[in-house]
C-alpha positions in Angstrom: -33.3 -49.3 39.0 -31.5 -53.0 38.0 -28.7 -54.1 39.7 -26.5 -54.2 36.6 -27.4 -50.2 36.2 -25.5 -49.0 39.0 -22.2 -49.5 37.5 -20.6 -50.4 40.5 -16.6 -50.3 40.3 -14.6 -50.7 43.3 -11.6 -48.6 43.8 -10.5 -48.8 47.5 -6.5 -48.4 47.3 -7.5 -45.7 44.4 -9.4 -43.7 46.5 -6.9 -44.0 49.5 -4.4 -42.4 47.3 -6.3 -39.7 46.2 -6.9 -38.3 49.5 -3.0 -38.5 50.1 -2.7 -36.9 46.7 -4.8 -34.3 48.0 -3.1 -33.7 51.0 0.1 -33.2 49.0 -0.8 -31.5 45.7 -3.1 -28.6 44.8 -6.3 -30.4 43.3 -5.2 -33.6 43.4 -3.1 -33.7 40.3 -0.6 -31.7 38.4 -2.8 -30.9 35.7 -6.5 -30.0 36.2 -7.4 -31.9 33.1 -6.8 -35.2 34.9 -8.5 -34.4 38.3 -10.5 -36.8 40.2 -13.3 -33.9 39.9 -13.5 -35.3 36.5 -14.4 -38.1 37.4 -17.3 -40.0 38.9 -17.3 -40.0 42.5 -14.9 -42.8 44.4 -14.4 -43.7 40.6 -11.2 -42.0 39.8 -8.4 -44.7 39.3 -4.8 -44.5 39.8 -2.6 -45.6 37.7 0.3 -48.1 38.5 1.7 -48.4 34.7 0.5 -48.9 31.2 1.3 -50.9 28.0 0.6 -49.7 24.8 -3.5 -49.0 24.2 -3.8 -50.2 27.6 -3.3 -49.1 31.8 -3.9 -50.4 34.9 -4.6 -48.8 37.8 -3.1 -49.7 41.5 -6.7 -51.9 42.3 -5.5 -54.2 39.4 -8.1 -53.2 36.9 -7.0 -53.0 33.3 -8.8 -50.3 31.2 -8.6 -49.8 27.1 -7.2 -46.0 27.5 -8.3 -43.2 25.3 -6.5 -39.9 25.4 -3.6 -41.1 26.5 -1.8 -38.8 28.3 -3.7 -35.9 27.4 -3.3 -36.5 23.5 0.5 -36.8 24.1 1.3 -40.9 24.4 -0.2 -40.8 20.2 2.2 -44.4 19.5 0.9 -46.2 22.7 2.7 -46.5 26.5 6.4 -47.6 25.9 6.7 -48.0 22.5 9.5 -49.9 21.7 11.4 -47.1 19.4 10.8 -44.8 21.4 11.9 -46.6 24.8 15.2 -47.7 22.9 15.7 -44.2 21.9 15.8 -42.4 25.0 17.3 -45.5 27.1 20.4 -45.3 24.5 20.8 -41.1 25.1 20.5 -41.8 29.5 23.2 -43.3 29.1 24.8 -41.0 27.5 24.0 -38.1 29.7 21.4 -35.8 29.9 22.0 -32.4 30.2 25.3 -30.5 29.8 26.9 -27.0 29.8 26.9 -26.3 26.6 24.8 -27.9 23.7 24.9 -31.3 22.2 25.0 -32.8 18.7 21.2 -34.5 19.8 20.2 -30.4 19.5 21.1 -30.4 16.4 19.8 -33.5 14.9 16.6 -32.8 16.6 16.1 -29.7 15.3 17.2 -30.8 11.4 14.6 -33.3 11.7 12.0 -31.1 13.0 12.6 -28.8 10.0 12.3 -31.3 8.0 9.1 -32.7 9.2 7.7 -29.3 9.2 9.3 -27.8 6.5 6.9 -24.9 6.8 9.2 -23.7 9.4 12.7 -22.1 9.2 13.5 -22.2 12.6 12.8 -23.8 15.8 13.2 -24.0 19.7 12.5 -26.7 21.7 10.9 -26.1 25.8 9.1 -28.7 27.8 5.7 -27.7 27.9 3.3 -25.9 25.4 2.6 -22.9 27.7 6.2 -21.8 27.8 6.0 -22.1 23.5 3.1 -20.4 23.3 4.1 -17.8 25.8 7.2 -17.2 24.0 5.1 -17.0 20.5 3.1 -13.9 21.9 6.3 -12.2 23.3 7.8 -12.2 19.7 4.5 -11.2 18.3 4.5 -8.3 20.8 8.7 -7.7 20.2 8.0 -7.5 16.5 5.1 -5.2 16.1 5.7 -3.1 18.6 2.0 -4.0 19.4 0.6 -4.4 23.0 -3.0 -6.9 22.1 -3.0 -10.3 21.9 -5.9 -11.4 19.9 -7.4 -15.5 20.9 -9.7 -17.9 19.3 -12.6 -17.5 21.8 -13.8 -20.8 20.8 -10.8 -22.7 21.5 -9.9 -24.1 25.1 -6.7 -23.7 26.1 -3.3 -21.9 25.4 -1.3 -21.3 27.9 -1.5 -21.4 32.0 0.3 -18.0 31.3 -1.4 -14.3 32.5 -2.4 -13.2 28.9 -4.6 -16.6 28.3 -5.7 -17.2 31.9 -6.8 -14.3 33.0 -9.9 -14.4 30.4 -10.8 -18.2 32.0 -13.4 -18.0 34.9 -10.4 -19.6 36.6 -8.8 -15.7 36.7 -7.9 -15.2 40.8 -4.6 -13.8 41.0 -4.5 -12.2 37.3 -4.3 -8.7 37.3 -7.3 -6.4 35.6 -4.2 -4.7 33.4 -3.5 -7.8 32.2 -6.8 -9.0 30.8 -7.6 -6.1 29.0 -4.7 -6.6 26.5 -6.2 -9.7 25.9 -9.0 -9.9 22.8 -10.9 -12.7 21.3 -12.6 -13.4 18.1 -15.2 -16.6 17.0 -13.2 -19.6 15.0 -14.5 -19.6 11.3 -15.9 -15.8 10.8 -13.4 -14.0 8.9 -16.2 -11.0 9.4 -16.0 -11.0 13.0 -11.9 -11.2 13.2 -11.7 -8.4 10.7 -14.1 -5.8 12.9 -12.0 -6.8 16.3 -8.6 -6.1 14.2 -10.3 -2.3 12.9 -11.8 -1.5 16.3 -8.6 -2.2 17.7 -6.6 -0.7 14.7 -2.1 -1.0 14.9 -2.7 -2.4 18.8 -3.0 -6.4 18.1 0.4 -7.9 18.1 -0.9 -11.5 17.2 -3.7 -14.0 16.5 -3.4 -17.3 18.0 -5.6 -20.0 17.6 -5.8 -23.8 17.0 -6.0 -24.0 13.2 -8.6 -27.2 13.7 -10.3 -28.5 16.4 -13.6 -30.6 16.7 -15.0 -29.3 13.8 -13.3 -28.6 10.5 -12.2 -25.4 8.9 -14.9 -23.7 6.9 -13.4 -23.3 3.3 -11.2 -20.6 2.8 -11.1 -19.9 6.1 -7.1 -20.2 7.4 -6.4 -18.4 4.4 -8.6 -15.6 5.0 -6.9 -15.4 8.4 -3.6 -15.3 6.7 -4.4 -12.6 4.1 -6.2 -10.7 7.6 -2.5 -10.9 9.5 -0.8 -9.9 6.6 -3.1 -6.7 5.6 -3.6 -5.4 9.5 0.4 -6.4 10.0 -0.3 -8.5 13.3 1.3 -12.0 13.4 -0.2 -15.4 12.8 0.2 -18.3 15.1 -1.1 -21.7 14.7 -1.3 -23.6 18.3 -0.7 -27.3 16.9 -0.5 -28.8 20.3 -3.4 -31.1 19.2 -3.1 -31.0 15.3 0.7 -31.6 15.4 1.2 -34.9 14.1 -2.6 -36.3 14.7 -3.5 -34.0 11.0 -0.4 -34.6 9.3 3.1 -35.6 10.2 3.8 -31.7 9.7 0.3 -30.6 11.3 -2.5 -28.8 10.1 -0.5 -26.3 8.5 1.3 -28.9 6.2 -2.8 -30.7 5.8 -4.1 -27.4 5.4 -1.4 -25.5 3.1 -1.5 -22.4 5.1 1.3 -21.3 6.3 1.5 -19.5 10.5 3.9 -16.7 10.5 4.8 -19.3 14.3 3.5 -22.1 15.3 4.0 -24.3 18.7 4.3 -28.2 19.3 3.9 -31.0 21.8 2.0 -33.6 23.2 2.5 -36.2 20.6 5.8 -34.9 19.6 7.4 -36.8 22.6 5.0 -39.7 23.0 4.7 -38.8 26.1 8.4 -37.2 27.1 8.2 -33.9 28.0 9.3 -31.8 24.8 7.5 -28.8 23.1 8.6 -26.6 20.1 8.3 -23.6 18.7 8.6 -22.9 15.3 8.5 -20.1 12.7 9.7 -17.5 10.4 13.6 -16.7 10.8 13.0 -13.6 10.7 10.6 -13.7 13.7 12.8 -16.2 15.3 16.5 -14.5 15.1 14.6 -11.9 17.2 15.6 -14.5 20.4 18.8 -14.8 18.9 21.7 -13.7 18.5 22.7 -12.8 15.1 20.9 -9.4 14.7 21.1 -5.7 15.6 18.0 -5.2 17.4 17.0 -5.3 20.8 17.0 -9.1 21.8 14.1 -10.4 22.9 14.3 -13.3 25.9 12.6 -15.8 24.3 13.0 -19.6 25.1 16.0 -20.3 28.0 15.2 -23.3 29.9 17.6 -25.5 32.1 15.6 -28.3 30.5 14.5 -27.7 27.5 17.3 -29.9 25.3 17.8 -33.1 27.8 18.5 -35.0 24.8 16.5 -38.5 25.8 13.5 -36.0 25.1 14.9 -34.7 22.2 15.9 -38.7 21.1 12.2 -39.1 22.0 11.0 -36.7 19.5 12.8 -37.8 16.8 11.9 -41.8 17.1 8.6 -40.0 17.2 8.6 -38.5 13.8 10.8 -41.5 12.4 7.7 -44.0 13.4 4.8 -41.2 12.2 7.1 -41.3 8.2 7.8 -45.3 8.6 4.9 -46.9 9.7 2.1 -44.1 8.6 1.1 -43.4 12.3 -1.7 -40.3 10.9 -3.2 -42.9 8.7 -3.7 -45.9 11.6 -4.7 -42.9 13.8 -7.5 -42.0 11.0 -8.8 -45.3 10.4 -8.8 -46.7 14.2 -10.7 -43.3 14.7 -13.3 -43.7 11.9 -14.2 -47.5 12.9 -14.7 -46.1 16.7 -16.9 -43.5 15.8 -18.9 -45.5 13.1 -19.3 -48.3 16.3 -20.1 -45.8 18.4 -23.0 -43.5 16.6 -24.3 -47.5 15.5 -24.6 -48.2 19.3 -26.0 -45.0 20.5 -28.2 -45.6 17.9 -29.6 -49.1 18.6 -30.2 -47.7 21.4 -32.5 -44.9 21.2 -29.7 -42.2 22.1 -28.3 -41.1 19.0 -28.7 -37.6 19.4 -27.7 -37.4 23.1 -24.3 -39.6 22.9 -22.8 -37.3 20.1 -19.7 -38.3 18.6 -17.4 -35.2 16.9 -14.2 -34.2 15.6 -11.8 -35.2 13.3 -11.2 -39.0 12.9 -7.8 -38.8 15.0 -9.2 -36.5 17.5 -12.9 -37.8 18.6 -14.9 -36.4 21.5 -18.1 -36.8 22.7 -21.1 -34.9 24.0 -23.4 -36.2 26.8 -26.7 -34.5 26.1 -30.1 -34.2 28.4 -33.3 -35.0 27.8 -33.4 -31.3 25.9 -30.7 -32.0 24.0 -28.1 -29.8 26.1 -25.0 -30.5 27.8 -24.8 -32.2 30.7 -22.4 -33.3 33.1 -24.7 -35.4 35.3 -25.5 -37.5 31.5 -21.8 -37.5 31.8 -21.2 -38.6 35.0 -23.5 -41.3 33.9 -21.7 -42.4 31.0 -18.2 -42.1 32.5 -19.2 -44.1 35.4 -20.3 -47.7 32.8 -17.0 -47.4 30.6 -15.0 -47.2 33.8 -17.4 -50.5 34.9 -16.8 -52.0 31.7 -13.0 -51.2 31.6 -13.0 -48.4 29.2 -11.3 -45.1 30.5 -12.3 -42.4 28.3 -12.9 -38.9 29.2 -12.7 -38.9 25.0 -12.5 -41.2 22.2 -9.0 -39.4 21.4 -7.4 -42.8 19.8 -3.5 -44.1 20.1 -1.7 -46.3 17.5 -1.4 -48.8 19.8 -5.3 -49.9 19.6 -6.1 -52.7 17.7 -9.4 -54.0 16.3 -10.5 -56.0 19.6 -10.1 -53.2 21.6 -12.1 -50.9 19.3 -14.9 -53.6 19.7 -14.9 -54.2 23.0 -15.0 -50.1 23.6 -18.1 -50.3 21.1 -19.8 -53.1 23.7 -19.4 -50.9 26.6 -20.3 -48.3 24.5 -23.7 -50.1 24.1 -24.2 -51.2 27.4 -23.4 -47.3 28.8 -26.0 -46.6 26.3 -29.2 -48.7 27.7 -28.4 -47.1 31.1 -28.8 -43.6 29.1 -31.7 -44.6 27.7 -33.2 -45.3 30.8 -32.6 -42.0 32.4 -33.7 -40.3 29.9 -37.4 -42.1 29.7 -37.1 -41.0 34.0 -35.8 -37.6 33.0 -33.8 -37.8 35.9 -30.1 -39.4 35.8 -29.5 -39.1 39.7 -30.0 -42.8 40.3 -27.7 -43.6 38.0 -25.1 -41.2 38.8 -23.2 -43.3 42.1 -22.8 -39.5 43.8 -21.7 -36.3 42.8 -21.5 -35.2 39.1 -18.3 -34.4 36.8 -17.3 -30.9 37.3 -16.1 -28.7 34.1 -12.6 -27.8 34.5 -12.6 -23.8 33.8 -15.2 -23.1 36.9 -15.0 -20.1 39.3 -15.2 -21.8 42.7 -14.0 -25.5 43.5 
């Protein structure tokens, strides 16, 4: 093994911290997603700040960031509109008694954004939207079943989606069994789960579009299945929201979810979800109607209005400056660079770029062509040497063309390393120590 192939990184005031992080916090971290189980070992940097396309961690390494913040920071760290936006409503005050005028700007502009949607609520994460879309679901049909894309890989920390995770401990059996799933993109399948389980599923949630695109006619046969079986449709556009279309995949699409939830990229960052639908679904949380009310969204946070100021310099800079566009284009040249390296290199069918242009990922594949998370491990461990941190190729406005090239470079250089381990069938000399670990696992 060379010298140059070990990939060495060295991350001493990095690792310190994540054992006090681990002496602190459950895991490490506050979400799973950005554990240092993720990451290589001793190779899992912490981050002291970060400027648009770019972070650097507390060892003074700067790294060319992709999925920022978990999808969410879409425009880049501190964007200037967005900065200027919420800095202007602090001083203003945050959080009051009784509602401000920022509630209802917020929510005009969402509507207007997403005009798809009559109403809308806004919370501060997406399990508490999503959460709140199944309770209405439920409240409305009188139906117990909630019905989940099987192929899709989160909704909610919330019983109903958790407990059918290998990650179940502490869910009870009662609960999982009113959970159902059907496959993404087999109208055949969904309709079969919906008669088997005839009048009991209140809902079917899934992400409208994920890594792969929707097979034609597809979203609409889902809506014509809701409509005919009476269950309601909800599009999670967490992910799609914004990164598809200013007014997400429904508004790309032309189908229109009975509800549908929003974050991540909605606050660039700022902690600000919505959920959105039909006012007739909606009122059901309200208070203008005669039926029993349903408790849907009540949060002591959910309206601070520097996150709601947030969201709306958000959407402004998506309509002004054609954010889904850049986000397209910076995403096509990277994966174009990227399949051209693995290529040149003799990996092309083991470094596998997918999804949609905005919303890259990759697979790390063995020598048999199957996942693998030592390949990964691998991989992660020369973009982190060559100052790319990318646990995807999820792109933010903020990158520019240098960036994409230098990310191509490592790209390469990760690449040769590959190729080596897979002419040894063997990647442990490359790996540095233990491998990635998937996130939904049963034991840690």
């Amino acid at each position: 093994m060379d010298t140059e192939d070990t990939g060495e990184l060295l991350l001493p005031r990095s690792r310190q911290a994540n054992e006090r992080l681990h002496a602190m916090i459950p895991g490490g971290a506050h979400t799973y997603a950005k554990g240092d189980d993720q990451y290589p070992g001793d190779l899992a940097p912490v981050i002291s700040h970060g400027r648009g396309a770019h972070v650097w961690d507390i060892d003074g390494n700067r790294y060319v960031e992709y999925g920022s913040g978990l999808r969410s920071v879409s425009l880049g760290h501190a964007h200037p509109r967005v900065i200027e936006a919420v800095r202007r409503e602090l001083d203003r005050g945050s959080n009051f008694v009784r509602p401000s005028m920022v509630e209802v700007e917020a929510a005009e502009r969402f509507l207007a954004t997403v005009p798809t949607a009559e109403m809308v609520k806004f919370a501060k994460n997406g399990s508490d939207a999503t959460t709140a879309a199944v309770r209405l679901a439920r409240a409305a049909t009188g139906r117990p079943r909630v019905a989940v894309c099987a192929d899709h890989p989160f909704f909610s920390v919330d019983d109903w989606f958790i407990g059918t995770t290998p990650m179940s401990a502490g869910v009870p059996a009662a609960t999982n069994e009113l959970t159902v799933a059907f496959p993404y993109g087999d109208l055949a399948a969904t309709e079969e789960l919906l008669s088997r389980y005839q009048d009991e599923v209140a809902c079917l949630i899934l992400e409208p579009a994920t890594h792969t695109e929707p097979p034609p006619g597809y979203l609409a046969g889902l809506r014509e299945l809701a409509d005919r079986h009476g269950c309601v449709l909800i599009f999670d556009e967490m992910i799609t929201g914004f990164r598809w279309s200013e007014a997400g995949a429904q508004g790309l699409y032309g189908v229109v979810p009975d509800l549908s939830t929003f974050g991540k990229a909605l606050g660039n960052g700022c902690a600000v979800s919505a959920l959105a639908g039909r006012r007739d679904l909606m009122e059901l949380g309200g208070l203008r109607h005669s039926g029993d009310r349903v408790f849907l969204l009540s949060t002591t946070h959910g309206a601070e209005t520097h996150s709601l100021a947030a969201a709306m310099a958000v959407q402004t800079t998506y309509v002004e400056e054609g954010v889904t566009a850049r986000l397209h284009t910076l995403g096509e040249r990277l994966a174009a660079g990227v399949r051209e390296a693995a290529a040149s290199m003799g990996v092309g069918d083991h470094v596998v770029v997918r999804g949609r242009a905005s919303n890259l990922v990759f697979a790390t594949l063995d020598e048999n062509r199957q996942p693998s998370q030592q390949y990964r491990t691998l991989f992660l461990r020369r973009l982190l040497a060559g100052g790319v941190l990318a646990p995807s190729f999820v792109v933010s406005s903020a990158l520019d063309d240098a960036d994409i090239d230098h990310t191509v470079d490592v790209v390469a250089q990760a690449c040769a390393v590959y190729r080596k381990a897979l002419d040894a069938a063997d990647p442990a000399p490359w790996l540095g120590g233990r491998p990635v670990k998937p996130v939904f696992r049963r034991l840690a």
